[in-house]
MIBA-10866 format. One record per atom (N, C-alpha, C, CB): z, x, y. Coordinates in steps of 0.001 Angstrom, whole numbers. Glycine has a CB too. Example, Ala and Ser with C-alpha at 12.3 -4.5 7.8 and 13.67 -1.06 7.14 Angstrom:
BEGIN
        up      east     north
      7800     13190     -5690
      7800     12300     -4500
      7800     13200     -3300
      9046     11308     -4473
      7080     12850     -2250
      7140     13670     -1060
      7870     12900        30
      5725     14084      -598
//
This chain:
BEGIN
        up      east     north
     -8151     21824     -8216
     -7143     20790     -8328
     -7412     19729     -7265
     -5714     21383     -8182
     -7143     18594     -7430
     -7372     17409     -6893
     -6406     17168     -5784
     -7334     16415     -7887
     -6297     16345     -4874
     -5382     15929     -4360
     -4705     14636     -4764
     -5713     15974     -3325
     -4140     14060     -4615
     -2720     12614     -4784
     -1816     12726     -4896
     -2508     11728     -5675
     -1322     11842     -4469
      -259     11007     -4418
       409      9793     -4579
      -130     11069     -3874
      1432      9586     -5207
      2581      8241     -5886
      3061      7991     -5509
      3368      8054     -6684
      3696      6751     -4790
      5224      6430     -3645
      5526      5403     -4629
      5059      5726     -1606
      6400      4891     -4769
      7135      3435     -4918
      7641      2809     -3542
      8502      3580     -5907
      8162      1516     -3472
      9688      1078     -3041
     10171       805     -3841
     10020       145     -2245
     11402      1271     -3745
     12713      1299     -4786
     13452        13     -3946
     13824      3100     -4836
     14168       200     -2939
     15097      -497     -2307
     14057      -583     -1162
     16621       157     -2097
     14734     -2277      -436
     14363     -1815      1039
     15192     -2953      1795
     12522     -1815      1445
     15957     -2401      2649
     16758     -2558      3904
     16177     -4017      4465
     16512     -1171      5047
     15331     -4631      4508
     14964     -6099      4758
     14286     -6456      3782
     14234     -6433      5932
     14775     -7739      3398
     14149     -8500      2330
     12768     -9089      2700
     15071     -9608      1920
     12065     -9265      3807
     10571    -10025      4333
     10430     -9160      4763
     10253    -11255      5215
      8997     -8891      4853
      7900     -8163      5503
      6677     -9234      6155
      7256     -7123      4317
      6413     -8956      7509
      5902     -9396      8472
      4839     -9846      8008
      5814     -8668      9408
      3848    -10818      8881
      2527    -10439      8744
      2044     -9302      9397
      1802    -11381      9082
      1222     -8670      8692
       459     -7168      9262
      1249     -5888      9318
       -24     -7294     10816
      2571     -6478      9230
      3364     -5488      8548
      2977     -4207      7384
      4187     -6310      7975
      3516     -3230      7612
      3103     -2069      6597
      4074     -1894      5348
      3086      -628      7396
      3284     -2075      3871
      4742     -2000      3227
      5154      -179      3481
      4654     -2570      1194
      6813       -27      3727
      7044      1602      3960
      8012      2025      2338
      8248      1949      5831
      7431      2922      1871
      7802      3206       270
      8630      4078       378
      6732      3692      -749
     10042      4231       -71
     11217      5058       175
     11259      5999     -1028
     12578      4188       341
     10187      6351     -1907
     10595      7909     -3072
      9082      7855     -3419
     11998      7715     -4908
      8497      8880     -3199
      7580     10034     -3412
      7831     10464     -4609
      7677     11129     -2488
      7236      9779     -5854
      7302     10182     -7205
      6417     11368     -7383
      6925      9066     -8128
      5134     11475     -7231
      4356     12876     -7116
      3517     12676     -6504
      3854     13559     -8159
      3018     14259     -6218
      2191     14887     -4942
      1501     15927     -5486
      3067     15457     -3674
       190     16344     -5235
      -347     17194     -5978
     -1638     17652     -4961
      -657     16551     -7446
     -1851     19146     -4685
     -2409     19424     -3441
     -1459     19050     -1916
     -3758     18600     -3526
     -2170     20254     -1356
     -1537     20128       225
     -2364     19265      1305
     -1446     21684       919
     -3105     18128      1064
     -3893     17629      1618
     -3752     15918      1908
     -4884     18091       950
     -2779     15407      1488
     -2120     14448      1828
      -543     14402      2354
     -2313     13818       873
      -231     13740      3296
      1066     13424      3800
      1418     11809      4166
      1206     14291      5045
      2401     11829      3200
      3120     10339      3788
      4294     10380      4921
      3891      9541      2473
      4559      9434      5900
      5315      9154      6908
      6026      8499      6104
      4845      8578      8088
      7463      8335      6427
      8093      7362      5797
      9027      6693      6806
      8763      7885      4609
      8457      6829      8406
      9000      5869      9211
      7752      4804      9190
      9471      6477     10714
      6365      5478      9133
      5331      4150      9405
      5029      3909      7983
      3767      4431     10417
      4795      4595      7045
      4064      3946      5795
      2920      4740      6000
      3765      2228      5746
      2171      5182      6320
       774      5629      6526
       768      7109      5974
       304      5533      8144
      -309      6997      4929
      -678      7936      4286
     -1712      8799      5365
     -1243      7382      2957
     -1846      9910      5253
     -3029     10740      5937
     -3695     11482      4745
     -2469     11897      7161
     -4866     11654      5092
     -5657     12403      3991
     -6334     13513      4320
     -6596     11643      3403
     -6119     14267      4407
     -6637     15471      5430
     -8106     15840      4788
     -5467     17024      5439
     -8354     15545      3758
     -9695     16516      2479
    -10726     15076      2987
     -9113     16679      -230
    -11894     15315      2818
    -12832     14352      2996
    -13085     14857      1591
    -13964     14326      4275
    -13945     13109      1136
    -13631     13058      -127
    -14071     11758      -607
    -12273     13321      -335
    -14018     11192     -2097
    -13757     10345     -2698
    -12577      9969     -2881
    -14206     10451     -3466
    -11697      8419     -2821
    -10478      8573     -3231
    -10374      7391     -4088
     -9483      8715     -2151
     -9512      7091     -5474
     -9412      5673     -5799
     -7868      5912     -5299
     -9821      5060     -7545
     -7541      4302     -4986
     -6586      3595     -4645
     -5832      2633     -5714
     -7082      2969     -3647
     -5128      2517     -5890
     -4311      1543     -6979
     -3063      1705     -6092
     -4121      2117     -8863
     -2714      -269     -6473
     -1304      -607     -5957
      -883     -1956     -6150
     -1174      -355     -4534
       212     -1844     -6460
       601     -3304     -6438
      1907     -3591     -5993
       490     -3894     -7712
      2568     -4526     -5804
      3413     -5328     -4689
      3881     -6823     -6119
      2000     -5984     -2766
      5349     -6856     -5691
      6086     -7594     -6734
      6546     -8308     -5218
      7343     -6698     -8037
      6666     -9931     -5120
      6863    -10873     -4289
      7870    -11848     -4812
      5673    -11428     -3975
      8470    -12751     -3772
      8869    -13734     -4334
      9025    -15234     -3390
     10043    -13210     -4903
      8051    -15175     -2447
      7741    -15996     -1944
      7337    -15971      -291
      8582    -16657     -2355
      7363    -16639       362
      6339    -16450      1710
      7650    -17757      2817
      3898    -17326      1243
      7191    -17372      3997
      7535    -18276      4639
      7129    -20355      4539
      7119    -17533      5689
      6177    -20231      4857
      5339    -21609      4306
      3964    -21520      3468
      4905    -22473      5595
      3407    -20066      3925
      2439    -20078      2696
      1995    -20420      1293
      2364    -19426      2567
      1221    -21358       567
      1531    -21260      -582
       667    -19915     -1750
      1340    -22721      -895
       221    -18952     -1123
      -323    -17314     -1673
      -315    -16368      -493
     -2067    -17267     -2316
      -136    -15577     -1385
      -145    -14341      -732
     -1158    -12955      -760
       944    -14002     -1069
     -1264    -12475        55
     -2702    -11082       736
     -2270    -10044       766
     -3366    -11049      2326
     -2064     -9455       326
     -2461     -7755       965
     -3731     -6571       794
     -1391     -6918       436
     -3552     -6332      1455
     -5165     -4961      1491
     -4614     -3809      1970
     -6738     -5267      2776
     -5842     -2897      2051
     -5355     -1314      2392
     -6656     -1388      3428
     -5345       179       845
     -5270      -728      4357
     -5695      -200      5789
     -6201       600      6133
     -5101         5      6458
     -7271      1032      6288
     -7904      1970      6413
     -8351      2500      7787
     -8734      1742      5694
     -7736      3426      8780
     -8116      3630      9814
     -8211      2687     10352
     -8912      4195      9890
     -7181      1485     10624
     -7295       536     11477
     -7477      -895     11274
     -8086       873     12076
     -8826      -449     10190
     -9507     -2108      9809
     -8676     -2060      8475
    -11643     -2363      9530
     -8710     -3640      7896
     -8167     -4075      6490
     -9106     -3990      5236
     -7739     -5536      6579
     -9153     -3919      4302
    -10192     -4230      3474
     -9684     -3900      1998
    -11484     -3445      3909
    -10442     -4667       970
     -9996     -4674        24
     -8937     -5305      -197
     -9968     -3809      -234
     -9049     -6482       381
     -7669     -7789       152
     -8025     -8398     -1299
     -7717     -9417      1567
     -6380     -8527     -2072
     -6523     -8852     -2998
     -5181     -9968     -2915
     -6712     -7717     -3918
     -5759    -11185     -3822
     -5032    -12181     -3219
     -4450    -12536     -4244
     -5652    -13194     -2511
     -3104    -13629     -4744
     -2607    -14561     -5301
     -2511    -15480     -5037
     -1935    -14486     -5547
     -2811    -16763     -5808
     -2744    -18387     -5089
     -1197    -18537     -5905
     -4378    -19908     -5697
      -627    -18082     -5721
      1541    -18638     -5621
      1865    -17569     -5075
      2836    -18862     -7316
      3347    -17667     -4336
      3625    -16856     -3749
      4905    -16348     -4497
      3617    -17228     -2488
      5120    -16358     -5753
      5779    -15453     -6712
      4585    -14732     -7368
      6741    -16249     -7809
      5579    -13239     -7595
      4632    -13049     -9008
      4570    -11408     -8356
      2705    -14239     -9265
      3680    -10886     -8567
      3531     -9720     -8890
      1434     -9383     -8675
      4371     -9653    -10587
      1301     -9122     -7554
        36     -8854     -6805
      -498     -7011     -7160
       466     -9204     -4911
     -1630     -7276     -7440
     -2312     -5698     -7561
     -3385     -5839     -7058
     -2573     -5001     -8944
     -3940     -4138     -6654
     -5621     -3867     -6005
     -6249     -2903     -6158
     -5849     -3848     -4709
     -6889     -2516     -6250
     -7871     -1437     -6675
     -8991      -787     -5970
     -8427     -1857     -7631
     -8974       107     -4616
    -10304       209     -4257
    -10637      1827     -3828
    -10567      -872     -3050
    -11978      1687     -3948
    -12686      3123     -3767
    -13024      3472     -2074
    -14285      3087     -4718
    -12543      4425     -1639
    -12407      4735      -855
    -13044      6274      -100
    -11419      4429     -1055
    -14239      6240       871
    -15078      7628       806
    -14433      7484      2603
    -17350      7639       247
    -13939      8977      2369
    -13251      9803      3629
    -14399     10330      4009
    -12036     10983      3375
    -14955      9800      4927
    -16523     10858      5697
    -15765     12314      6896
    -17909      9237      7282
    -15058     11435      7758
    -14229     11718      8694
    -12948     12273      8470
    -14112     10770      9290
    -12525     12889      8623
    -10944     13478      8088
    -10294     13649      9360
    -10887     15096      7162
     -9051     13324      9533
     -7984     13237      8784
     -8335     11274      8546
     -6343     13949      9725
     -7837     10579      8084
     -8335      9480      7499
     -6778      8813      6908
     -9611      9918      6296
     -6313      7587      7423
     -5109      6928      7634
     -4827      5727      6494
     -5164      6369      9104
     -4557      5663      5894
     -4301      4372      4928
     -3044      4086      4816
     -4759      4484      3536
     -2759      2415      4710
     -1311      1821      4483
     -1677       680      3576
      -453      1287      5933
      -356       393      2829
      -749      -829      2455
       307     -2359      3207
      -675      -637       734
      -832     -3033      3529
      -550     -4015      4422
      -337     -5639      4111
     -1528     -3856      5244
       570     -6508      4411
       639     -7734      4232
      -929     -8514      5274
      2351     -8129      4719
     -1297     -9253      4636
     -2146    -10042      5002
     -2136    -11014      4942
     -2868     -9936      4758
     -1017    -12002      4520
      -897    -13361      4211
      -948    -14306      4903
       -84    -13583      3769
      -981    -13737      6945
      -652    -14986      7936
       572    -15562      7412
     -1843    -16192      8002
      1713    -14610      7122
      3110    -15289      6887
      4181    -14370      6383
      2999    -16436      5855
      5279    -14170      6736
      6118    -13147      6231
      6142    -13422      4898
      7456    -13062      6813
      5946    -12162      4241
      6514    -12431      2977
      7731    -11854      2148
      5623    -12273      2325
      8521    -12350      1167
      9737    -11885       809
     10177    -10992      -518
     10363    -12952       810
     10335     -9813       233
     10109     -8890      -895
     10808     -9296     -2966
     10983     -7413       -94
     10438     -8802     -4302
     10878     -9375     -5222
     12690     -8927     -4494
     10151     -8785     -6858
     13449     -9243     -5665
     14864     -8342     -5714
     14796     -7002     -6936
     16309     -9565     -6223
     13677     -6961     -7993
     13937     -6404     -9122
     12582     -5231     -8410
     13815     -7505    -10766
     13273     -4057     -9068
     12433     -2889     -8059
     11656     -1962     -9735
     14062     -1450     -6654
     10641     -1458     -9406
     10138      -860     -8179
      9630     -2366     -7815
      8924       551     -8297
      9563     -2478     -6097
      8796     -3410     -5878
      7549     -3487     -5595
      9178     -3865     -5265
      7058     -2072     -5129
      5781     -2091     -4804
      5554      -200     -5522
      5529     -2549     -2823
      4180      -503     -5981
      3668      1331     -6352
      2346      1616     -5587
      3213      1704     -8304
      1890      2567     -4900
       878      2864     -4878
       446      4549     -5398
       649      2434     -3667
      -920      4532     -5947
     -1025      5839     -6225
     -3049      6183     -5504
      -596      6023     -8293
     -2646      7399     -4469
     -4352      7465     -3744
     -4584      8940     -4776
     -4532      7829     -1315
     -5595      9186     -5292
     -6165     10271     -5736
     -7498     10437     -5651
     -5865     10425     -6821
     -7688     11832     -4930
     -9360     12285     -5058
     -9857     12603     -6164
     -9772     13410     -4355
    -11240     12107     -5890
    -11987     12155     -7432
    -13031     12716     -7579
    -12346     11003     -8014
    -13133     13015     -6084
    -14649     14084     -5728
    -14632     13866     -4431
    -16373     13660     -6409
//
């Protein structure tokens, strides 16, 4: 059996999220294997299995401080990567990336990158992510 895991945000307690900010996902739809754990004070996934992992996620927006698009990527132990962008800052942002755990335990979030707060949609889920090993 594989490992992954599904979070949403359903609700969230501030409407903007920072730059570099972590989005933090409040319901754990499913979990499968004992080899991942989400925080749900930081957002940060841990991955305990070294591994292959794909990543999928996306983020529902509705606008930015002065920016006119918006960034986010997945954090990976620190560094950003795999920024996937929109040129408006409405709308509804997704990303997709492959991810090889050499090192374990191994940290991922998903992160604003826009150089600008951005303001979460009102209509939920607002954001999904789902990490699963694939080998």
């Amino acid at each position: 059996m594989s490992n992954g895991i599904q979070a949403q945000l359903i609700k969230h307690p501030e409407k903007n999220l920072a730059d570099k900010d972590v989005v933090i996902f409040d319901d754990i739809v499913y979990r499968t294997g004992t080899k991942n754990r989400y925080n749900p004070r930081t957002g940060i996934f841990t991955l305990h299995a070294r591994g292959l992992y794909l990543i999928n996620w996306n983020i529902s927006v509705s606008g930015t401080g002065q920016k006119p698009f918006v960034r986010f990527g997945i954090r990976l132990n620190g560094q950003i990567q795999g920024l996937s962008a929109r040129p408006t800052s409405v709308g509804e942002l997704h990303g997709s990336n492959l991810v090889a755990v050499m090192n374990s335990p191994a940290e991922i979030a998903l992160v604003n990158d826009t150089g600008d707060l951005v303001q979460y949609s009102e209509i939920g889920p607002i954001a999904n992510i789902t990490i699963v090993q694939i080998k």
